[in-house]
DRENVODREN-989847 format. One line per field, with one value per residue: residue in three letters; z, y negated, x negated of N, C-alpha, C in turn. Coordinates in pm, whole numbers, plus 32768, in hexadecimal, padded with zeros to 4 digits. Each point is the difference from the previous one (the first is absolute). Example, Ala and Ser with C-alpha at 12.3 -4.5 7.8 and 13.67 -1.06 7.14 Angstrom:
# DRENVODREN-989847
rest [ALA,SER]
n.zz [830C,7FB8]
n.yy [8239,7F97]
n.xx [7AD9,8023]
ca.zz [8000,8006]
ca.yy [7F89,7F89]
ca.xx [8059,7FAE]
c.zz [8000,8049]
c.yy [7F88,7F93]
c.xx [7FA6,804D]
//
This chain:
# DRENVODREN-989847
rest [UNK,UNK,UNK,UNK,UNK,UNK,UNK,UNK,UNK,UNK,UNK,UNK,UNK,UNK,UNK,UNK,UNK,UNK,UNK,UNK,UNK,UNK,UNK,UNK,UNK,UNK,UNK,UNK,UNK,UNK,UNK,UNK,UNK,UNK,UNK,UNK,UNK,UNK,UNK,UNK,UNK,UNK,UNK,UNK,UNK,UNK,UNK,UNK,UNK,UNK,UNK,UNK,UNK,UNK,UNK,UNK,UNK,UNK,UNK,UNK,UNK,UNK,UNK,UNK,UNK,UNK,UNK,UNK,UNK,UNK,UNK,UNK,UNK,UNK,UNK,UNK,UNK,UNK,UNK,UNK,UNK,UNK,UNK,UNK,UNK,UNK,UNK,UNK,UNK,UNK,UNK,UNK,UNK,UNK,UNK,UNK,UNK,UNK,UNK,UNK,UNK,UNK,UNK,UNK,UNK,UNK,UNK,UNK,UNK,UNK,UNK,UNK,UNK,UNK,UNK,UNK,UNK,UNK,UNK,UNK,UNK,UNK,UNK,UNK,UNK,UNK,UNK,UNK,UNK,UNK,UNK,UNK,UNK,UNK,UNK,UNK,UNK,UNK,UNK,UNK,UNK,UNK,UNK,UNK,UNK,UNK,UNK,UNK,UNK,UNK,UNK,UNK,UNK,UNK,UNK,UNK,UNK,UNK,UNK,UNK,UNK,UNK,UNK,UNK,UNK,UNK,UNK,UNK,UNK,UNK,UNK,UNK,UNK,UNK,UNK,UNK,UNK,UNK,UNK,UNK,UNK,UNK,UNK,UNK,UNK,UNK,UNK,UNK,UNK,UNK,UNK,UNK,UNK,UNK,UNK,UNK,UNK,UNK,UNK,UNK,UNK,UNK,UNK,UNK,UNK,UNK,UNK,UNK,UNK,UNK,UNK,UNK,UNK,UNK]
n.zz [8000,8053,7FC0,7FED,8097,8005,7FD7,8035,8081,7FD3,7FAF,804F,8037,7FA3,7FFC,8070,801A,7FD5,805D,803A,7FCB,801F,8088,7FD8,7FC8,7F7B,8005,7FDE,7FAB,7FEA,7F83,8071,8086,7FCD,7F9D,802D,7F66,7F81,7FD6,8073,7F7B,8047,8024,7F56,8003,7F68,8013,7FD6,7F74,801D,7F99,801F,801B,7FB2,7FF8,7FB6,805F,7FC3,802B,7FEA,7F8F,8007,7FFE,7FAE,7FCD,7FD3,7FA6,7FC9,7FBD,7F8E,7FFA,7F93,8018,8060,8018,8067,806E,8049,8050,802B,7F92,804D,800B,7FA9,7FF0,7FB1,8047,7F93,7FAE,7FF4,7F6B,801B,7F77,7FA7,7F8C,7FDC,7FF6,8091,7FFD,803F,803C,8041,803E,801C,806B,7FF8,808D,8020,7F80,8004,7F63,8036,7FBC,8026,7FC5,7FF3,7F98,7FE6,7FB1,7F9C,803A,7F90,7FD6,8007,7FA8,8063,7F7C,7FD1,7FDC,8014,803C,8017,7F6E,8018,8077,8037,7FBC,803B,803F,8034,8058,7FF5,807F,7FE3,7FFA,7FC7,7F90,7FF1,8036,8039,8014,8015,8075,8006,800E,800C,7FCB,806F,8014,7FD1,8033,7FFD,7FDA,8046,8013,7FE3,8018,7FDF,7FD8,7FC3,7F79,7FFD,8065,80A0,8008,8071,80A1,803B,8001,7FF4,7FF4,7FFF,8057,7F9B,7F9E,800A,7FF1,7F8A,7FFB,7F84,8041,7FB3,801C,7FA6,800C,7FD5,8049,804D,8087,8023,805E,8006,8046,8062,802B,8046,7FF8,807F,7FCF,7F8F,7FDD,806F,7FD5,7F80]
n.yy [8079,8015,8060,800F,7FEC,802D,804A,8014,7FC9,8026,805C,7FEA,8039,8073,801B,7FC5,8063,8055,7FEA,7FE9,8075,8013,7F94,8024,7F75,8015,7FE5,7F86,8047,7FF5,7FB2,7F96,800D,8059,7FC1,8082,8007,8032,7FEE,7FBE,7FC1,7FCB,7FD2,7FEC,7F85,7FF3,7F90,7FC8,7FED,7F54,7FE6,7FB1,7FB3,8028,7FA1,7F83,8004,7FD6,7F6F,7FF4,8010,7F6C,7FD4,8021,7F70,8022,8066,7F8B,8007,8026,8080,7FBF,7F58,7FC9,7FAE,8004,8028,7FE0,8071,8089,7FE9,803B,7FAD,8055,7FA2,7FA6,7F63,8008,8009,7FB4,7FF4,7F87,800F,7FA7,8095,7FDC,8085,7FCB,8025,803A,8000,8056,801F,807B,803F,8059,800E,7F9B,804F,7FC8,7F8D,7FCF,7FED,7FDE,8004,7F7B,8012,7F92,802F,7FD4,7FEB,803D,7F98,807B,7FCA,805F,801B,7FF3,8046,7FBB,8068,7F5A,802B,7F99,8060,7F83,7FF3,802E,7FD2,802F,7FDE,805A,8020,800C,805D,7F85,7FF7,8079,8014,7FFF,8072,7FE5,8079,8003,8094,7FAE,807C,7FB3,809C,803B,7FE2,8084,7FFE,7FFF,7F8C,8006,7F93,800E,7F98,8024,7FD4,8061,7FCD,8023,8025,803A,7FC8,8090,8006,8077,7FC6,8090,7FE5,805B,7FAC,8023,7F9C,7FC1,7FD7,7FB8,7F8C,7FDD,7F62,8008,7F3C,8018,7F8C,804F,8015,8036,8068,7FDB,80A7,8015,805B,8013,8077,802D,8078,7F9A,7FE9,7FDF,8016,7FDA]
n.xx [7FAC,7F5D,7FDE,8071,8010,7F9C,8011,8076,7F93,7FB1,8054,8077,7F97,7FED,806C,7FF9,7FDF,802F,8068,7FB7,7FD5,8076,7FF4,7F85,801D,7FA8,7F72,8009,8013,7F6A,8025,7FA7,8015,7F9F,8052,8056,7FDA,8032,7FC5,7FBE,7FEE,7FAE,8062,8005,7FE5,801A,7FDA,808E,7FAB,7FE9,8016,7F55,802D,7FFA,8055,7FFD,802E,8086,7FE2,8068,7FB3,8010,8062,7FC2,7FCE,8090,7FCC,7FA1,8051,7FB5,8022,7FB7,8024,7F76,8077,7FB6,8062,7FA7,801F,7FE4,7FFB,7FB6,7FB6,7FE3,800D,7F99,804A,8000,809C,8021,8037,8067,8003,8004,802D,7FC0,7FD9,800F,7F7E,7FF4,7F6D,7FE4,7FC1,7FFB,7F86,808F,7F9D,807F,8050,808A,802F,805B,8024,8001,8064,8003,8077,8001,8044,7FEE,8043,8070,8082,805D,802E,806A,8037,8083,8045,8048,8028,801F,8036,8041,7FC1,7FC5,7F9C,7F9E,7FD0,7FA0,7FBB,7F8C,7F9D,7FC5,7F8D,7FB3,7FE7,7FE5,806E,7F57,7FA6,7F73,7FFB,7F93,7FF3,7F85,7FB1,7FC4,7FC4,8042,8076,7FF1,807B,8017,804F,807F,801B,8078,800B,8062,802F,7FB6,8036,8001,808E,7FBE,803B,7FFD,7F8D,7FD7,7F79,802F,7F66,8000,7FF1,7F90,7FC1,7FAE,8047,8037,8071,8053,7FFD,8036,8039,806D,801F,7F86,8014,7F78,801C,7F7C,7FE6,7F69,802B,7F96,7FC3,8018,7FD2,8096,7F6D,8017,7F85,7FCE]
ca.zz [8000,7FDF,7F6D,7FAF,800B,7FEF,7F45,7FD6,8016,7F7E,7FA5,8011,8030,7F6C,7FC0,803D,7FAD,7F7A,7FD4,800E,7FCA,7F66,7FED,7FF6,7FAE,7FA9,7FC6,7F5E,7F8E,7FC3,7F6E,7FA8,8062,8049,7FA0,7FB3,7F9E,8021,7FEC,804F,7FCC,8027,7F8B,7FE4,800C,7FB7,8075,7F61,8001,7FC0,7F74,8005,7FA6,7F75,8000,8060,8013,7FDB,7FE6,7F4A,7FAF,7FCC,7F6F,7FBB,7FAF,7F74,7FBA,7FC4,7F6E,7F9A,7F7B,7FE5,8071,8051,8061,8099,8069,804D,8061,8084,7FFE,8008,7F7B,7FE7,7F9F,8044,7F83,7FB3,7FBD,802C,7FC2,7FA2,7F79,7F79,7F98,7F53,7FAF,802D,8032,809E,7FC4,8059,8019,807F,7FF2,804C,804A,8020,7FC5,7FA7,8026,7FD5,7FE2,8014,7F9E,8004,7F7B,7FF2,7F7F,7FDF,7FB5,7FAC,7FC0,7F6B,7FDE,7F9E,7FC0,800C,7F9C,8038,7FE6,801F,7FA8,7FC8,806D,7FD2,8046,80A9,8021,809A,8012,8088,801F,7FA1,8023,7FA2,7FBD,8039,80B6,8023,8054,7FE8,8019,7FCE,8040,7FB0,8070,7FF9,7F97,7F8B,7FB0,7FC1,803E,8046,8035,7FCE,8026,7FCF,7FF6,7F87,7F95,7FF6,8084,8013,8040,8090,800C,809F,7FEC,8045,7FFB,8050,7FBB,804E,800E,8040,7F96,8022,7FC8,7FB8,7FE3,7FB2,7FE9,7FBE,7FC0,7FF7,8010,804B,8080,8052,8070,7FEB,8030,7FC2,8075,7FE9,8062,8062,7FF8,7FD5,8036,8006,7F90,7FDB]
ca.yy [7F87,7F70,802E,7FC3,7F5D,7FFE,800B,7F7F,7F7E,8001,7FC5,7F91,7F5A,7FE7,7FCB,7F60,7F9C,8027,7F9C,7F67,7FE9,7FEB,7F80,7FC7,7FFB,7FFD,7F79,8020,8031,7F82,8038,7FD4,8021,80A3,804A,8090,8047,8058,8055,7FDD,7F79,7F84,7FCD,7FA0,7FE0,7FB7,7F8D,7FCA,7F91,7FBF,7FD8,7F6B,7F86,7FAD,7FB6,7F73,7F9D,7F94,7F92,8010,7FB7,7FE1,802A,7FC6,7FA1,8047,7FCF,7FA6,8021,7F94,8032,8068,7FFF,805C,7F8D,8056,7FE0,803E,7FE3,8016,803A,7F80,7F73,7FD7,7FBD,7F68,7FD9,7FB6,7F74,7FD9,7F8A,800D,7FC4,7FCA,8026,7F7B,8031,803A,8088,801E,807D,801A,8093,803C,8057,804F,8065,80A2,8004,7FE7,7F84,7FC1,7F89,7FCE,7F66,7FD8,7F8B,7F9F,7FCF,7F96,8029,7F94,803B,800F,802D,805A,7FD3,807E,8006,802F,806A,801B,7F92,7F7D,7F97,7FD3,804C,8007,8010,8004,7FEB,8030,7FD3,803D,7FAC,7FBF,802D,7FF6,8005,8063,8005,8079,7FEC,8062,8003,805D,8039,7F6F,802A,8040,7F8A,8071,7FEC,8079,7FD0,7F6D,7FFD,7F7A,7FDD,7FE4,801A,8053,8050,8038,7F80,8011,7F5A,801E,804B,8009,8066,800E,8003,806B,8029,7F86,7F8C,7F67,8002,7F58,801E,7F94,8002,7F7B,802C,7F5E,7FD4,8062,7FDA,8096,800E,806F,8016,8072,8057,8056,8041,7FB2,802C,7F8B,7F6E,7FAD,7F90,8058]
ca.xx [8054,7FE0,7FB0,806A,8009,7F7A,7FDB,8039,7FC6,7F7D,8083,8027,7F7E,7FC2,807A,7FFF,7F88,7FFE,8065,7FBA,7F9E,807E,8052,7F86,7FE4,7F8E,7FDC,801C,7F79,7F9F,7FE9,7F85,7F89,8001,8051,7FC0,8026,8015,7F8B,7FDA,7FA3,802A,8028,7FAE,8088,8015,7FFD,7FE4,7F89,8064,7FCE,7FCF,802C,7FA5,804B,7FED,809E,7FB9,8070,803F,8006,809B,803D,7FA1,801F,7FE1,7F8D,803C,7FF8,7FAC,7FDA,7F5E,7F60,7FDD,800C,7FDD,8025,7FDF,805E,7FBE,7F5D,7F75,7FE7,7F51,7FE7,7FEE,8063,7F88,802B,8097,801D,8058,7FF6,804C,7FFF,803E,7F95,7F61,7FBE,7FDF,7F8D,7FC0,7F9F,7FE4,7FEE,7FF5,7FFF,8048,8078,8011,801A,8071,800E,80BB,801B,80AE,800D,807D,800E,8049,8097,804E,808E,7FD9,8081,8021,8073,807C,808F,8094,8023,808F,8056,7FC8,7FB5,7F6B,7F6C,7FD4,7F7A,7FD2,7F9F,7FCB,7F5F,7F7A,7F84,7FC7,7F8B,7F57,7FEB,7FCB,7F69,7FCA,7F86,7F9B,7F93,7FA6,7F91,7FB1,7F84,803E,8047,8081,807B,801C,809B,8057,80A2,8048,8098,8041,7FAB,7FEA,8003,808A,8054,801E,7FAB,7FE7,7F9D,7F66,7F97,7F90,7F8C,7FD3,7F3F,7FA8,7FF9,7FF8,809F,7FF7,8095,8028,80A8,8032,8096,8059,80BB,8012,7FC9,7FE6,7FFE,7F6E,7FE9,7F7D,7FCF,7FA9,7FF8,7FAE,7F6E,7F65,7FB0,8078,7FBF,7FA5]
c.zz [8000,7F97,7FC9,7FFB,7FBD,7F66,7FF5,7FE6,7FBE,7FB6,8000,7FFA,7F61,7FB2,8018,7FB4,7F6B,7FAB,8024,7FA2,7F3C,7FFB,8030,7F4B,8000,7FEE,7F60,7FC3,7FE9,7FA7,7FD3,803C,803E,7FD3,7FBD,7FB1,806E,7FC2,806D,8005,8020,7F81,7FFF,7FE7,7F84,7FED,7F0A,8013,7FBA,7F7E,7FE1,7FB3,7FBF,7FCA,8083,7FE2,7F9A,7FC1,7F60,7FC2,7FD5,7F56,7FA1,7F7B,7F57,7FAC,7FAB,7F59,7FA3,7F75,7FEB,8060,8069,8088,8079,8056,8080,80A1,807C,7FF8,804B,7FAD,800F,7FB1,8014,7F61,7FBB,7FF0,7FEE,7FCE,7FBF,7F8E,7FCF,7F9B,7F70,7FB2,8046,8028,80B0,7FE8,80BD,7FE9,8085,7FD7,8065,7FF3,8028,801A,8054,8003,7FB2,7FB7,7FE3,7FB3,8022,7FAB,8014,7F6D,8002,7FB5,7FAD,7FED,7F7A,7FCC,7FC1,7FB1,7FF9,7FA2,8061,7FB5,8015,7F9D,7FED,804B,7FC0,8022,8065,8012,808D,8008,8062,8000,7FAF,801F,7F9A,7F8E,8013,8082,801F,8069,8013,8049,7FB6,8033,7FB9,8042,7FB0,7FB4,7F99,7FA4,8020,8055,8075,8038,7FD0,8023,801A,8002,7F72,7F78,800C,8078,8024,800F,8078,8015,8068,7FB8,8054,7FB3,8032,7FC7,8080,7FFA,8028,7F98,8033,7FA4,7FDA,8027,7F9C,802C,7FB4,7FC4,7FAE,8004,8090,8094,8031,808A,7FF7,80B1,7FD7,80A0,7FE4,8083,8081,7FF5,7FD9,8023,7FEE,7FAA,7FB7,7FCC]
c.yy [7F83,7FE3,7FC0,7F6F,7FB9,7FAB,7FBE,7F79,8018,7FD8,7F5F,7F78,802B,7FA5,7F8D,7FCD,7FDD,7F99,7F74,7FFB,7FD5,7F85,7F9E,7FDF,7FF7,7F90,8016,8014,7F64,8045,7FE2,802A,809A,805E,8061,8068,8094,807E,7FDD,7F97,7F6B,7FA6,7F52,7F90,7F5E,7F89,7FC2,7F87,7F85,7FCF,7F87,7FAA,7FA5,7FA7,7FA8,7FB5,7F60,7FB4,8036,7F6F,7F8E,800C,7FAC,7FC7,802B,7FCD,7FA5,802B,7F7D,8033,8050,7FD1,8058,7FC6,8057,7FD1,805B,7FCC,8015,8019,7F8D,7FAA,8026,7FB7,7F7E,7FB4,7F9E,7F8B,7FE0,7F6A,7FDF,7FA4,7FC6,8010,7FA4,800F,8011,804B,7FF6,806A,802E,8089,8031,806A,8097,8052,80B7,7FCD,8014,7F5D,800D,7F6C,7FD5,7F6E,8023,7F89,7FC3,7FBE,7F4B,7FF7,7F97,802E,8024,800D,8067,7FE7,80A7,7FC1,8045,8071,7FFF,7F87,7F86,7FB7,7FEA,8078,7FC1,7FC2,7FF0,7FD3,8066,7FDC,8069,7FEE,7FB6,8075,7FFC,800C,809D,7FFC,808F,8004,806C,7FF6,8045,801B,7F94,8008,7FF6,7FC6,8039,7FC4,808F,801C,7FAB,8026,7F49,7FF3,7FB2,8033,8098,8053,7FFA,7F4D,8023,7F6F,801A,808E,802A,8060,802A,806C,809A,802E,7F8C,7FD4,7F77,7FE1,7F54,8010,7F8C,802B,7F9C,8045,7F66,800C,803B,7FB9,8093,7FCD,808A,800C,808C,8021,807B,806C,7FB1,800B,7FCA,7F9F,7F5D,7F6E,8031,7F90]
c.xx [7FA9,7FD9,8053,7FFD,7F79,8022,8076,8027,7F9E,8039,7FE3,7FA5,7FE2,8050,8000,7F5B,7FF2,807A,7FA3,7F9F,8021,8008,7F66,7FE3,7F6F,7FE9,7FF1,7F6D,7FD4,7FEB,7F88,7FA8,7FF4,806B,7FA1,805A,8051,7F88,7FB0,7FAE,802E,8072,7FF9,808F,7FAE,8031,8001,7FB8,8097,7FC2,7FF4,806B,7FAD,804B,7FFB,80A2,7FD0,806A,803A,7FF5,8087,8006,7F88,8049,7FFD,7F83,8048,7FB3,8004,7FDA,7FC9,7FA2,800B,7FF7,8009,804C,7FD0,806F,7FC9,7F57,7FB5,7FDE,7F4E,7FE9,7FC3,802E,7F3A,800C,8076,8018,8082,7FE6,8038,7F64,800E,7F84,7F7E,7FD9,7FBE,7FC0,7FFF,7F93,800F,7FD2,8014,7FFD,8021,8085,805C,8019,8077,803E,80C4,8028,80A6,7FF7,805A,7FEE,801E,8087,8038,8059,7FE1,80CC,803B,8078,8053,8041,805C,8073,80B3,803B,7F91,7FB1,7F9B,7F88,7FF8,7F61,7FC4,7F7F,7FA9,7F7E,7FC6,7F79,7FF6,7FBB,7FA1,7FBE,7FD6,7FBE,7FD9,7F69,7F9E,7F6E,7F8B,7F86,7F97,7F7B,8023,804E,808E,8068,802B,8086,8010,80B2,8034,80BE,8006,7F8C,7FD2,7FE6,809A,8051,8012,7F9D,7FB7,7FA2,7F83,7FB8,7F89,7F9A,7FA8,7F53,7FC9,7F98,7FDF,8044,8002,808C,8017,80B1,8043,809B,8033,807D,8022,7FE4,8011,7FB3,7FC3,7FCC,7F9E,7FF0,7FAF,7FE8,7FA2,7F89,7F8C,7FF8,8033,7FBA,7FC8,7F95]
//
């Protein structure tokens, strides 16, 4: 009989323990630290690399100023670019057959040269025939340049003689009044500019590089 009682309080104190030992939670697994495979190998825990930004944030550009169109010339509008450039010369004219010689010799390319024309203008009359019964003809008057209203610069390599550029307004160049040319080799370069009936607004910028006298 005590035998009995014996083992049945054994029983009992296992059971009591065994139910407490149900309501002991686990500390949770560290996935990074002393984590072990199930093959028994420390496991390795892959930590992703982030991918450099090569890209610099950066103010947006505003809406940039349509190119302004002229033809065949080759009239430049530069907008955001830097200005390398130093201005040479800078004259406005009245043209009535004379010539303006300069020389420079550059350097290192490129030079530009810019003209704006103002013709000398005249009425010239236009006449119509009327298209309705017995009305009289018609006639109008509009501005015209004068005859003969040009200009033209040209440039020639100063050893030599040879012409190397040339560009102008009216007579055998374009009718645009807003022109540029520009000069991509380097050279001691003669310019001549001459016109008539004409007033230009002549501007020669050259790269900075050159010698600001010569």
């Amino acid at each position: 009989m005590l035998t009995t009682v014996r083992e049945v309080l054994i029983v009992a104190i296992l059971g009591f323990v065994l139910i407490c030992a149900g309501c002991v939670e686990m500390p949770p697994e560290d996935q990074n630290v002393g984590a072990v495979s199930s093959s028994g190998s420390p496991k390795v825990t892959i930590v992703p690399t982030e991918t450099p930004d090569y890209m610099t944030s950066a103010t947006p550009f505003s809406t940039p100023t349509p190119r302004q169109s002229t033809g065949s010339s080759k009239w430049l509008v530069q907008e955001s670019v830097p200005d390398m450039s130093t201005e040479i010369y800078n004259e406005s004219l009245k043209f009535k057959g004379n010539i303006i010689a300069k020389h420079y010799n550059l350097t290192s390319p490129p030079m530009t040269i810019r003209f704006e024309i103002s013709p000398v203008m005249e009425d010239q009359v236009k006449t119509g025939k009327s298209q309705y019964g017995n009305k009289n003809d018609y006639s109008y008057k509009v501005k015209r340049p004068v005859a003969g209203a040009g200009f033209s610069v040209t440039l020639r390599d100063l050893d030599t003689g040879e012409v190397t550029d040339e560009a102008g307004y009216g007579g055998q160049f374009s009718s645009d009044k807003k022109q540029s040319l520009k000069i991509l080799s380097s050279g001691n370069y003669h310019i001549e500019m001459t016109g008539n009936f004409v007033d230009a607004d002549i501007t020669i910028r050259v790269h900075k590089d050159n010698p600001e006298k010569e």
